[in-house]
C-alpha positions in Angstrom: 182.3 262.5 195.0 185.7 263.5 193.1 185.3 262.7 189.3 187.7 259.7 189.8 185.7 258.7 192.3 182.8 258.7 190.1 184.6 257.1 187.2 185.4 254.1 189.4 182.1 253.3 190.7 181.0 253.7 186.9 183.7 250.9 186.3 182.5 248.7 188.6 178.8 249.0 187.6 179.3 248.9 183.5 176.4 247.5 182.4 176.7 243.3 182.3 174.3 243.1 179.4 176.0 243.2 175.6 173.9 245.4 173.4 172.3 242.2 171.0 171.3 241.0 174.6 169.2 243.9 174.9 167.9 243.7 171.7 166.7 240.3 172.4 165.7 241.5 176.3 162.8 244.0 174.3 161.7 241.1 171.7 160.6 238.9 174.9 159.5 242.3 176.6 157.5 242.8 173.3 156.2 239.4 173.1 155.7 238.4 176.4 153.5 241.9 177.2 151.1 241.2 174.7 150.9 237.3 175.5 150.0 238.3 179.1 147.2 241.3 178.1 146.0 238.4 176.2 145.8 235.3 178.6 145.2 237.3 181.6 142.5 239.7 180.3 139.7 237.5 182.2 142.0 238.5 185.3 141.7 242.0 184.2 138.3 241.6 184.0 138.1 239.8 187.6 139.5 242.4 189.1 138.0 245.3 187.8 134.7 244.3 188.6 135.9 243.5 192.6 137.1 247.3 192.5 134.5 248.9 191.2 132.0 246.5 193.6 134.1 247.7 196.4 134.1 251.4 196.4 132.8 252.4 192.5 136.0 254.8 192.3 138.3 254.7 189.5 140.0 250.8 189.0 143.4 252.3 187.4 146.0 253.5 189.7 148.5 256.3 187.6 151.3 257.9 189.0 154.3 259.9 187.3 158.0 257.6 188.0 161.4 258.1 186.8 162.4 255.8 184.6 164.5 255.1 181.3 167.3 257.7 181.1 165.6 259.6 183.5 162.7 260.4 182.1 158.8 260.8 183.2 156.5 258.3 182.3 153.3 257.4 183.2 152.8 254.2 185.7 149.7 252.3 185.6 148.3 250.1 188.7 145.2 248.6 189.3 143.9 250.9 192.6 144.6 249.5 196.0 143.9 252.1 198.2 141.1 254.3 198.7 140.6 257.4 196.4 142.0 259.8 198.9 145.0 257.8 200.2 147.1 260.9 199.4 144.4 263.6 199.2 147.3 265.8 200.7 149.4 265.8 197.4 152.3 264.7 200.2 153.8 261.0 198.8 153.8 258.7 201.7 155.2 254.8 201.8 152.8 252.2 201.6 153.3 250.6 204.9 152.7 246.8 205.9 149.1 247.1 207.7 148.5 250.3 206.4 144.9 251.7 206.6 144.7 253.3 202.9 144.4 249.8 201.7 140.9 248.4 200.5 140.0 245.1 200.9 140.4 244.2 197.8 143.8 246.3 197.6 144.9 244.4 200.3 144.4 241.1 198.6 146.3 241.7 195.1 148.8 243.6 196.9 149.8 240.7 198.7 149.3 238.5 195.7 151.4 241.4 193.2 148.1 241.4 191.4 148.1 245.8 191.1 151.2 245.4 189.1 149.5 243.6 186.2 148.8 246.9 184.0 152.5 247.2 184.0 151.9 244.7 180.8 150.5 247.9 179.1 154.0 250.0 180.3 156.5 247.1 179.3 154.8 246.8 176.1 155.3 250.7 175.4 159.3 250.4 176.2 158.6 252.2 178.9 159.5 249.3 181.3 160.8 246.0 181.3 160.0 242.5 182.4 163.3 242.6 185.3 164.9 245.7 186.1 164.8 248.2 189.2 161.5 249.2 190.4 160.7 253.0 189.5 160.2 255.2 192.2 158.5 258.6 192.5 160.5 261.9 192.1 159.9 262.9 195.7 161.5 259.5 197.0 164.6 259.5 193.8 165.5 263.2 195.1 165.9 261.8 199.3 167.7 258.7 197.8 170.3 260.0 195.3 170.9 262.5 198.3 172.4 259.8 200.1 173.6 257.7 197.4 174.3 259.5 194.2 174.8 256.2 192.3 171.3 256.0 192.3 171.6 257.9 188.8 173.3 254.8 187.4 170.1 253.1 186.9 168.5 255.5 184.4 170.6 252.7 181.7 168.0 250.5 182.7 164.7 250.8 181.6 162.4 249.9 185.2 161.4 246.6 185.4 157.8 244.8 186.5 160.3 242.2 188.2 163.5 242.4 190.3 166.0 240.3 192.3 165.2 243.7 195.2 161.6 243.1 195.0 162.1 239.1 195.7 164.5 239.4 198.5 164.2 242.9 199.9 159.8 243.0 199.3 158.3 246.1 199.2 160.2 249.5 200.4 158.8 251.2 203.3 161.7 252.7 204.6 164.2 254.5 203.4 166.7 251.7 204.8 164.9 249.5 202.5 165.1 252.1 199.5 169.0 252.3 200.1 169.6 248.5 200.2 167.0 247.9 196.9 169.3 250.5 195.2 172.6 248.5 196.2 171.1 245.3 194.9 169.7 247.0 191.7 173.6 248.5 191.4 174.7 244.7 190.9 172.1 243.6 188.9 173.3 246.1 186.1 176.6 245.1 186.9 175.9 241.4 186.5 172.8 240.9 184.3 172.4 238.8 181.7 169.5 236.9 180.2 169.6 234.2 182.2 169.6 236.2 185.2 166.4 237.7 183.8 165.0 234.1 183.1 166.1 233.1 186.7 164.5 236.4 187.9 160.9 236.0 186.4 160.4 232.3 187.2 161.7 232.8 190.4 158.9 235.6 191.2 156.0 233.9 189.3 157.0 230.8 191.2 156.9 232.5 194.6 153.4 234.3 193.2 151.4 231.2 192.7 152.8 229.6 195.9 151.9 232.2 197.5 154.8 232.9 199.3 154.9 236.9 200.7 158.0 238.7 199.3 
């Protein structure tokens, strides 16, 4: 891409939220990540028992993403496969009846349950409550080879929640990666607070419905 080229698409995805937004954006990220360690720690507890009945292996899930300004951080999940899901090192998509699952895994990924120790990450600034899901080096390097405005997103910090997530679910192909990167390129363009507001009711909403997304 030319660098006019790349100054235009900049244009057209400036960032929508005003800086004192933002500022407000981490106050509820702060204060809504420690409400939620606090009123759902009996789901924490839940859960980690149903794991380690399962299978007795380890109950958090942690993997290295690419996140705020492109940096490295630490994800945490509760486990929903078995231990040796990748025991090749190789990174592989999660697909829809996909045999690495546990029973249990099965069940909160379904319900969005394994994203729950995300409280911990949004809490450290590493993430946010809305904002493009992080994805794995391996994945970032095939996607910003076909879409270089990929890099855009590293203004964002990642997000537990997004508008991607609700209406594109979870990616297992590439072809989903490329259209969850076109709607996280107009969610930075068009974000605001309200959007975020919209965003997080809209998933909880479709969570205790249990509608599939």
């Amino acid at each position: 891409m030319t660098k006019v080229g790349t100054m235009r698409e900049e244009a057209h995805y400036r960032d929508g939220m005003s800086p004192a937004a933002c500022c407000i954006k981490r106050c509820i990220d702060i204060a809504g990540s420690i409400g939620g360690l606090i009123l759902l720690s009996p789901v924490f507890l839940i859960v980690y028992i149903a794991i380690k009945n399962e299978d007795y292996g380890p109950v958090i899930f942690k993997q290295e993403r690419i996140g705020y300004r492109g940096k490295i951080f630490t994800l945490y999940k509760f486990r929903s496969m078995t231990v040796t899901a990748e025991v090749n090192g190789k990174p592989v998509l999660c697909q829809k009846n996909d045999k690495r699952l546990t029973r249990i895994g099965r069940f909160l990924r379904e319900h969005h349950l394994d994203e729950l120790p995300q409280l911990w990450n949004v809490l450290k600034g590493e993430m946010s409550f809305v904002g493009p899901r992080p994805e794995r080096s391996f994945f970032v390097k095939q996607i910003t080879a076909i879409n270089p405005d990929y890099e855009l997103l590293y203004r964002l910090r990642p997000g537990l929640f997004s508008s991607a997530t609700l209406y594109n679910g979870y990616t297992d192909t590439m072809e989903k990666m490329l259209q969850r990167l076109r709607m996280d390129l107009e969610y930075l363009a068009n974000r605001s607070l309200w959007l975020d507001i919209k965003i997080i009711f809209l998933t909880v909403f479709f969570i205790l419905t249990g509608k599939k997304f």
